[in-house]
PAFIZA-770485 format. One record per atom (N, C-alpha, C): x, y, z; residue in three letters. Coordinates in steps of 0.1 Angstrom, whole numbers, plus 5000, padded with zeros to 4 digits. Layout:
N
XYZala/...
***
This chain:
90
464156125960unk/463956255955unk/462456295956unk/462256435961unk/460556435967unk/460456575952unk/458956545951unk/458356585938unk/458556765945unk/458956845939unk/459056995941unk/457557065947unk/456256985943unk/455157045943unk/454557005960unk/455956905960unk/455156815975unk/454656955988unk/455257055990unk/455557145996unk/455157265999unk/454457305983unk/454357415987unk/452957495990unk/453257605992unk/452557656005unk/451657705999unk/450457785999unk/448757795994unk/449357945984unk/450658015987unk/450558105981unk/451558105969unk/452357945966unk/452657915954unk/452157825945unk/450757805954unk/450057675946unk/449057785940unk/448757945944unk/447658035939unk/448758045923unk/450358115930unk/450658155917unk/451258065908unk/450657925906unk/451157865897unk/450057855889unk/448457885895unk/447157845888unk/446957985882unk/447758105886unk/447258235880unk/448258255871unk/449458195872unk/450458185858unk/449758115848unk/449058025848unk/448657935838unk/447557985832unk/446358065842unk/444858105840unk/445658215829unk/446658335832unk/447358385824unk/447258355814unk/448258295811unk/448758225799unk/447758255792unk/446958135790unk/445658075790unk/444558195785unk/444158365792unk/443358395792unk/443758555784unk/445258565791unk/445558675789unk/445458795797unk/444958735804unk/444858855815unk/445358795830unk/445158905846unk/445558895853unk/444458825864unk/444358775874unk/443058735883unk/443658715896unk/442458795905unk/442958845919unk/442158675923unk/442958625935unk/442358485940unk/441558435943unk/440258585947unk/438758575950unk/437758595937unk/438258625925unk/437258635911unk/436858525907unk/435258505909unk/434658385899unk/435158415884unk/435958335883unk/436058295869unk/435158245860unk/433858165862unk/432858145858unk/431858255855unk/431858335867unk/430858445864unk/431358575856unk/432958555854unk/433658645846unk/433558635830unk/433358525826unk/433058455815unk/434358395808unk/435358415816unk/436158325816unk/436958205814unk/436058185818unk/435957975817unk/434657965815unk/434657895801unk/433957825801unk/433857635801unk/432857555799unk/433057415803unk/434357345796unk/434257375788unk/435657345780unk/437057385783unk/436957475789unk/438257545795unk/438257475811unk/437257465817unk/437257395830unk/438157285830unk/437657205819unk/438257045820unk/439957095817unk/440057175807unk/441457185808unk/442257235828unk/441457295832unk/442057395844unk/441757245852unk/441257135854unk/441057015860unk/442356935858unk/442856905843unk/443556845837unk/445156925844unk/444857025845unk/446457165850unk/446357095867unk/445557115872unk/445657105886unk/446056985887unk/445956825880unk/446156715884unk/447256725882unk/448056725869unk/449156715865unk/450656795871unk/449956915874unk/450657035881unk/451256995895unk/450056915903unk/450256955920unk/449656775923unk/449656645911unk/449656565916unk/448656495923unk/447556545922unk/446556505928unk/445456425916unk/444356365925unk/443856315915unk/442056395919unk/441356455910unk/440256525910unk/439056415908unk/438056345912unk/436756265906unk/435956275916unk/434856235912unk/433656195925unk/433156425926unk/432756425940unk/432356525941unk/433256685942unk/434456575941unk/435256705935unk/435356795925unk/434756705912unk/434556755902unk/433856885904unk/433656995914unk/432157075908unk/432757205907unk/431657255904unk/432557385896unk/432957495913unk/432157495918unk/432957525934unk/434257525934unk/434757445930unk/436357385934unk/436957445923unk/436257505911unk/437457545904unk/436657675897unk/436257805908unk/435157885905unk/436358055903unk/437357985909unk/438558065915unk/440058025917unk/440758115916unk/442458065922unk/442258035937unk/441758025945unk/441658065963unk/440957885959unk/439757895951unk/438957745955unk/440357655947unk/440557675936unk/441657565937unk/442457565948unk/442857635949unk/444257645959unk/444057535967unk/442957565974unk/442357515984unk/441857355983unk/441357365973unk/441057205964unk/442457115966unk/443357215961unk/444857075957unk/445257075975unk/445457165980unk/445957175995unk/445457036000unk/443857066006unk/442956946012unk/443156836001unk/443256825990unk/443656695984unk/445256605986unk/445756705987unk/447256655994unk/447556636005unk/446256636012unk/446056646028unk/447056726037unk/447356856030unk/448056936038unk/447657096048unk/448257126049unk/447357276055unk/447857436047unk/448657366041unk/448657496033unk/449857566037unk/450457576053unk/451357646058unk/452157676053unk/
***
């Protein structure tokens, strides 16, 4: 049995991280918004959006992944878990 997350494509790995930023924020976020410069996240909220992405899509985050680049946005995660799963997104 293959894990459901193994698969999917860049535009349900956006809306799984904007379901949760939701939740989470209460509001809505287009894929391209710094979340950081929104004041939205702050460090403490990062680690949680770190902790969602591992658990979520399976991957594992350390080293120079950590930076805030990678989790500035729904598009840079996206993109983060994709190349971490070594897939292309298609």
């Amino acid at each position: 049995m293959t894990d459901s997350t193994t698969e999917l494509p860049v535009a349900a790995i956006e809306q799984r991280i904007g379901e949760f930023l939701q939740a989470k924020t209460k509001a809505t976020w287009e894929p391209e918004v710094d979340l950081f410069a929104s004041g939205a996240v702050s460090s403490l909220f990062a680690m949680e959006l770190v902790v969602f992405v591992e658990k979520t899509f399976g991957v594992t985050v350390e080293g120079p992944d950590l930076s805030r680049d990678n989790f500035s946005s729904v598009r840079a995660m996206s993109s983060l878990v994709t190349r971490l799963r070594g897939g292309d997104g298609a």
